[in-house]
N, C-alpha and C positions, 0 to 999 in steps of 0.2 A: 600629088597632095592627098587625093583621094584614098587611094592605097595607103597612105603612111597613117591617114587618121582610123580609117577602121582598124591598120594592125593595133594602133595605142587603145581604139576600142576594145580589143580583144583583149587586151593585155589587162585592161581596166576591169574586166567583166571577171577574169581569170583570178585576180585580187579579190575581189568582191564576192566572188563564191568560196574562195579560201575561210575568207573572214568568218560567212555565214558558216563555215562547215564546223569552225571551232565552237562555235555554239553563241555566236553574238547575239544580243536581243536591241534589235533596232526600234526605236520609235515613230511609226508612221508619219506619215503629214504628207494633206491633200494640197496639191499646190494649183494654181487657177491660173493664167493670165492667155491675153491675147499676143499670138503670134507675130515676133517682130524680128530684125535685127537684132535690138536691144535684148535678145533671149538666149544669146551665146554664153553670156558666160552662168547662167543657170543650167543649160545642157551641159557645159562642159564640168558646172558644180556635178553637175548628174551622173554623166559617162566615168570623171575619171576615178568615183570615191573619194568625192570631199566632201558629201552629205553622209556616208558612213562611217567614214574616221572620226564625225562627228554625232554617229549613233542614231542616225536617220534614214530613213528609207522613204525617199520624197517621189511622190506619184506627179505628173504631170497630166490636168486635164488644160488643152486649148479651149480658149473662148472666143467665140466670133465678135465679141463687145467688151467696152470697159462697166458698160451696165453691167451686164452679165458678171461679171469678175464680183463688181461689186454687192450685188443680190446674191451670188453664193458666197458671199462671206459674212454677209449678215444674217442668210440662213443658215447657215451653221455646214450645208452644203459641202465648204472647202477652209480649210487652216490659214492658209496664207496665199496671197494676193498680190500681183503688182499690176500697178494700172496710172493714170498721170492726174502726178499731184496734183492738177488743180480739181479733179474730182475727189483725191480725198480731202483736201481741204473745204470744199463747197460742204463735203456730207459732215465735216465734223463740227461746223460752223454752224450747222442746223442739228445738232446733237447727235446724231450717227457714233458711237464710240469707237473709231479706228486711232492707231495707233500707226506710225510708221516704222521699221524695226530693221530697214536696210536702205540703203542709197539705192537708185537704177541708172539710167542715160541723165548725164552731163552734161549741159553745153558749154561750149568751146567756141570762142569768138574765133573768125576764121576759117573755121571746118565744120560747118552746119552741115546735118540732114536731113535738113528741109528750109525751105524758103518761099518767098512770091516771085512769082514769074510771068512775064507777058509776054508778048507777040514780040516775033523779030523786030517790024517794021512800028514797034508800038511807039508815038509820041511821048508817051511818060520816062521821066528823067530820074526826079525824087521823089520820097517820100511825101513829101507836102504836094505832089501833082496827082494824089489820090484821093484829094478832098473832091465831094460828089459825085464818085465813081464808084461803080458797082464791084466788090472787092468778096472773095470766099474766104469763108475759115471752116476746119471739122465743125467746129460748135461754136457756139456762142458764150464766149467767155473762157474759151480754153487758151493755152499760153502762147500759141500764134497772136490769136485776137487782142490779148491784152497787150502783148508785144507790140504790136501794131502801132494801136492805140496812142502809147504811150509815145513813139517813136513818130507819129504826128506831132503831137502834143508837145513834145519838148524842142520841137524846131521850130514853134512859134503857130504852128497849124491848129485845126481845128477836128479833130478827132472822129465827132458825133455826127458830121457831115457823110460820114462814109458810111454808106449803105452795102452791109454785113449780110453775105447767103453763105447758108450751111452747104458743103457740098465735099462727095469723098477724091479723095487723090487722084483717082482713076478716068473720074469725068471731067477733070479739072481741063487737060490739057484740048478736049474737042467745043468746051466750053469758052474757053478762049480764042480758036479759029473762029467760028463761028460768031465771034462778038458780043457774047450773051455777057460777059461780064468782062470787065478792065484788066483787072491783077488776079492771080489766082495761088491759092498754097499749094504746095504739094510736096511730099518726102519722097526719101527713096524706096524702092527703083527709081519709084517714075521722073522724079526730079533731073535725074543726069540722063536717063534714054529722052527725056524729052527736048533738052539744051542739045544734047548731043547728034539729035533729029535736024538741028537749024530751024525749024519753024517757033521755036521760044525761047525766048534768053532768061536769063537769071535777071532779076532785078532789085531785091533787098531782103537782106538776113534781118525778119522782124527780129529777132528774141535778141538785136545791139539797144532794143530799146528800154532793157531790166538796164539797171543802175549797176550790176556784180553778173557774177558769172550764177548759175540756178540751177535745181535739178529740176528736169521734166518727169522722170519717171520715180514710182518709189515702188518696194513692199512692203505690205502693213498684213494686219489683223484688226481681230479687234481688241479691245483693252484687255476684256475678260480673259480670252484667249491668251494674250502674252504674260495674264498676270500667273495664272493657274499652268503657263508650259515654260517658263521661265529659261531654262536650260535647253530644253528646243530651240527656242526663241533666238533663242542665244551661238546655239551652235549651225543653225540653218546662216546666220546673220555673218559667223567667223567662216564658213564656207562658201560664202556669195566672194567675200571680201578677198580671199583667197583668189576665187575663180576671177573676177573683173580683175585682176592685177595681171593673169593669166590670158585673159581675153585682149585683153588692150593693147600685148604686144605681140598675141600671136594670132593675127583676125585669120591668114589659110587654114592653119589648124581647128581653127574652132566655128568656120564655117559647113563644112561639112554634114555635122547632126542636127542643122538649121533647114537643109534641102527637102528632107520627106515632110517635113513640117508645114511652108511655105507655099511647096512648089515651084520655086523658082529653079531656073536654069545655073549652074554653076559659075559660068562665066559672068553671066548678070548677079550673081550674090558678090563674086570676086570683085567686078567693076565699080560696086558700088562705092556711097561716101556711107563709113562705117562709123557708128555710135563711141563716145566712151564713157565706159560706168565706172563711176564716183568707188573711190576706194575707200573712203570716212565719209560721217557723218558730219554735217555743219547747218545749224540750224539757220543760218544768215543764206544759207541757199537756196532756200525756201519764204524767210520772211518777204524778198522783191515780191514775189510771185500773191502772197496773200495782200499784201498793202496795194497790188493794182487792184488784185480783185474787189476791192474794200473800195476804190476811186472807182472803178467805174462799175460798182454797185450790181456786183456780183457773188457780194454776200453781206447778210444783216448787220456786219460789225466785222472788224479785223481783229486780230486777238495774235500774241506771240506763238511764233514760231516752235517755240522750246516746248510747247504744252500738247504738240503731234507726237514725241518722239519717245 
């Protein structure tokens, strides 16, 4: 598999320097985001020439943060950005001028990558047996959390009982041997080496608790930006959309220029539970996600959907 992807590298790069010889004049663009999964089918926009047949020449800088992602793109730092909606939603609600300008990771009831998880031997059953239990999310307010939440709450529970620790994926699973905390989130890797270890089971897909199905990740700019690059804007957006239709059915392939990125092990990127990215736009996929934020008062006002995009 390995072999087959760097020959079509090869093959891709051999194109791409053709193009450049005839005298093409590409339009740069600084691209930003933090290293995930969900970054295949922007590599594979990358590797195979679907950002130059759309007259692009797109740089990838990794970000160890979605802060980060999002401070250079408001300093002007970098062009475009993907990072999870609920951060551009929080920043646009407090006036930050982004825009959203592409779809990213979809959920899909049924084939989550990520979840909460507890202890083999843990007493908890449901959802509603995590009222006054010490329970993780990344942050406070992000689409775990609100998931959660909401998914207390609509089974007659009581939501704001649940005592909320910020903590990363990585410590999640020593933090639950240990009994520091109840239930814990975590994505993948770690999510299925950890079920697959036997000392933790899978226990509930928060994000059954949106009303529709949602996007978690997006890429934006800012308004100024998309208003003044228009046709960039535009063609970066018709090559995502290209590439996730390409990703989604062909994850060995487009695993591969994910590995020096990561660091992960090949077999462990292969075993993984792999993302998929939203092929269209739909504003109804996003408005769940700002109307919880809005209930549990994790922004000054909720406002439509339609007016990010």
């Amino acid at each position: 598999m390995l072999t087959r992807a760097l020959m079509l590298q090869g093959l891709f790069a051999a194109t791409a320097g053709t193009a450049l010889a005839a005298g093409e004049k590409l339009t740069p663009v600084h691209f930003i985001s933090t290293v995930a999964d969900d970054l295949r089918p922007f590599l594979y926009a990358q590797s195979s020439g679907l950002f130059r047949d759309n007259g692009l020449d797109v740089t990838l800088q990794p970000a160890g943060t979605g802060a980060i992602v999002a401070q250079a793109i408001v300093g002007g730092a970098a062009d475009i950005g993907k990072a999870s909606v609920t951060s551009i939603i929080a920043a646009y609600a407090r006036g930050i001028p982004f825009t959203v300008i592409a779809p990213g990771l979809s959920y899909r009831k049924g084939d989550p990558t990520a979840g909460y998880l507890v202890t083999a031997n843990s007493p908890l059953k449901t959802p509603l047996d995590l009222q006054g239990k010490t329970v993780t999310c990344s942050a406070i307010g992000d689409i775990a959390y609100l998931g959660l939440r909401a998914l207390i709450d609509s089974h007659g529970g009581d939501s704001s009982t649940v005592k909320f620790v910020e903590m990363p994926f990585n410590a999640v699973a020593i933090a639950l041997e240990e009994g520091r905390v109840d239930a814990g989130l975590m994505g993948e890797p770690n999510m299925m080496q950890a079920v697959r270890a036997g000392k933790l089971r899978y226990f509930v897909d928060e994000l059954t608790g949106y009303p529709r199905p949602i996007l978690e990740v997006v890429y934006f700019c800012t308004r100024d930006y998309a208003t003044k690059n228009h046709e960039t804007v535009t063609g970066f957006s018709k090559a995502l959309e290209q590439a996730a239709g390409y990703a989604n059915t062909h994850v060995a392939e487009t695993i591969p220029p994910l590995l020096p990125l990561t660091g992960m092990d090949l077999k462990v990127a292969t075993d993984m539970r792999h993302g998929y990215t939203a092929t269209n736009f739909n504003a109804a996929a996003i408005q769940p996600v700002i109307d919880l934020m809005a209930k549990y008062k994790q922004l000054p006002h909720g406002f439509d959907a339609r007016e990010l995009l």
